[in-house]
C-alpha positions in Angstrom: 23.3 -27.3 90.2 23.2 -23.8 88.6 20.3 -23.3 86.6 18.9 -26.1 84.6 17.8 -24.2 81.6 16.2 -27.5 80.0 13.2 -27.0 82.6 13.0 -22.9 82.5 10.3 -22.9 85.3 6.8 -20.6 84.9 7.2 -17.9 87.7 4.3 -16.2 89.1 3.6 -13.2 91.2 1.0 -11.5 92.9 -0.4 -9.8 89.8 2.1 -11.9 87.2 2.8 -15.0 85.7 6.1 -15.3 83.7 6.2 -17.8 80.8 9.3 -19.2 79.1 9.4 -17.5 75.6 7.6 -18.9 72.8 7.8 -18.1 69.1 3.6 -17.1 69.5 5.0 -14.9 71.8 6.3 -12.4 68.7 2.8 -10.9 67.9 2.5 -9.5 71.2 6.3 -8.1 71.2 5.9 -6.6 68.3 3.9 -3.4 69.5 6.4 -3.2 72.7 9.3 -3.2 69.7 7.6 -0.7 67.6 6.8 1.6 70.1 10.0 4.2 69.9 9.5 5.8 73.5 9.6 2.1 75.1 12.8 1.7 72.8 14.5 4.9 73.7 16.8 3.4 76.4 17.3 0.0 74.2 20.1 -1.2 72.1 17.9 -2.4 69.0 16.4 0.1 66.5 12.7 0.0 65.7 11.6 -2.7 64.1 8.7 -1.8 61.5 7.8 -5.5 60.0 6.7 -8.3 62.3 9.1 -10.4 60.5 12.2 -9.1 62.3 10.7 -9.4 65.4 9.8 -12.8 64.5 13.2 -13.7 63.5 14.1 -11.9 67.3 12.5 -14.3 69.3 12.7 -17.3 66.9 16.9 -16.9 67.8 16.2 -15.9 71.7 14.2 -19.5 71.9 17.3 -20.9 70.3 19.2 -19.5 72.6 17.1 -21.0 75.3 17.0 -24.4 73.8 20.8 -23.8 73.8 21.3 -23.3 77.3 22.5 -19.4 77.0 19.9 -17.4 78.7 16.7 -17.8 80.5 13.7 -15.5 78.7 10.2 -14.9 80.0 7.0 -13.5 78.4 4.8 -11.4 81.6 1.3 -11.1 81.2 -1.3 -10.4 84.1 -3.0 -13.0 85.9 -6.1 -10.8 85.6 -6.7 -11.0 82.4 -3.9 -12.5 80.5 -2.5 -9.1 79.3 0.9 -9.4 77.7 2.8 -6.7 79.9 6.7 -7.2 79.4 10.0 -9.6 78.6 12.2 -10.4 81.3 15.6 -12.2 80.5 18.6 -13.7 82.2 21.2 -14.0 79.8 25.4 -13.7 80.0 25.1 -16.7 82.4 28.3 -17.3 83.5 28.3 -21.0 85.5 31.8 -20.5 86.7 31.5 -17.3 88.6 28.2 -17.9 89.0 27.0 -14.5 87.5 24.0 -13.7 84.9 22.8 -10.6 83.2 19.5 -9.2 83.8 17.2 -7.5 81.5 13.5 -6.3 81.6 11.5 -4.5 78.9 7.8 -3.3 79.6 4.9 -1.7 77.8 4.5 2.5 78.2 1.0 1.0 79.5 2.3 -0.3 82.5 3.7 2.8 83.9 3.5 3.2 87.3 2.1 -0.3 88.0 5.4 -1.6 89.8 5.7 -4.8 87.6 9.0 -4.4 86.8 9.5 -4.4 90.4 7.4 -7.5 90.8 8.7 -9.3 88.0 12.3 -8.8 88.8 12.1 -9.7 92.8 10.8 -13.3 91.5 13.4 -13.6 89.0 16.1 -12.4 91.8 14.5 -15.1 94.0 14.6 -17.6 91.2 18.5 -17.0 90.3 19.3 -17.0 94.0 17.9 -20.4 94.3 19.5 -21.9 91.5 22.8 -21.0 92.3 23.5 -17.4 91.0 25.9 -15.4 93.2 25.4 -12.1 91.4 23.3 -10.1 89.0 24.3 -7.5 86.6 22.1 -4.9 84.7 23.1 -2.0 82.7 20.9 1.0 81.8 21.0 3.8 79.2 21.9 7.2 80.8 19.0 8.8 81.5 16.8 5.6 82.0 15.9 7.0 85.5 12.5 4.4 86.2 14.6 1.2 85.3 17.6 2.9 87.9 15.2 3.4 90.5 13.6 -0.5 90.1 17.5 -1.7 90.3 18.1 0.3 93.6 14.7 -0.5 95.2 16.0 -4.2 95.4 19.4 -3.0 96.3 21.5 -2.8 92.8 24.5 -0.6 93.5 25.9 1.4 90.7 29.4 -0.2 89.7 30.3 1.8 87.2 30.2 3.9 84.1 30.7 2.2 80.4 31.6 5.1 78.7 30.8 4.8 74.7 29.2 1.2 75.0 26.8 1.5 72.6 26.6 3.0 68.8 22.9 4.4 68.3 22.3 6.8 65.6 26.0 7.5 65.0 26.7 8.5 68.5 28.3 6.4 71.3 26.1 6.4 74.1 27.3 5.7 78.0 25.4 2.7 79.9 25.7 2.5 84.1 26.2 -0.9 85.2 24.7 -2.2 88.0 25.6 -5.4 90.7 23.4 -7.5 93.1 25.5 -9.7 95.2 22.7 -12.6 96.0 
């Protein structure tokens, strides 16, 4: 069976524990949303009213409940710290491929949980029956390259305009992990 989204499992790491997303999980995304040097390499403007962000992860649980992707809220085992979001979403069960995505706090920097985080979910999607992971960065977005090629992401490619943000097309590099 590939991934039985009904029973999104908690994952935990050395220093982590991942979560499925909750809607009491908006209040602590809401600083990581609002903060414009975490959102530089993003495709979603600044929120400024917890509202929107609520309305966010209201539709990402949908989404969830839906069986279209796979989201996770990261906090520390050490204290319970909200650190991050982690998602799988794009799951495609034919070809047995999935999206990856990872967004932390500018207070985690240099703490490797990205790196953590995303070698459980990698482990995770391999056992469920994932053949491949993709993940596409902003140009520029040099720390969440170098997490993608520390677990062996190879660069496929360059989407050249793929995303409007502030009237400009932007360029993303899409990455691949055959599992």
């Amino acid at each position: 069976m590939i991934l039985d989204l009904q029973r999104l499992p908690i994952l935990e790491t050395e220093r982590l524990r991942l979560n499925p997303l909750t809607l009491e999980d908006a209040e602590a995304i809401f600083p990581l949303l609002a903060d414009p040097e975490v959102l530089a390499y993003w495709e979603a403007p600044e929120p400024n009213d917890p509202d929107v962000v609520a309305g966010v992860v209201r539709n990402h649980v949908e989404d969830m409940a839906a069986g279209r992707a796979m989201r996770w809220a990261m906090r520390r085992l050490s204290d319970g710290a909200f650190v991050g979001c982690f998602d799988i979403t794009e799951i495609d069960r034919r070809h047995r491929r999935a999206q990856v995505g990872l967004m932390l706090g500018r207070q985690t920097s240099g703490e490797d949980y990205g790196l953590e985080a995303m070698r459980a979910v990698i482990a995770f999607a391999a056992a469920n029956g994932l053949r491949k992971l993709t993940a596409r960065t902003h140009l520029g977005a040099r720390r969440s390259e170098s997490v993608l090629e520390k677990l062996g992401f190879e660069e496929e490619g360059l989407l050249r305009g793929h995303i409007l943000e502030d009237g400009e097309r932007r360029d993303v590099r899409l990455f691949g992990l055959l599992l």
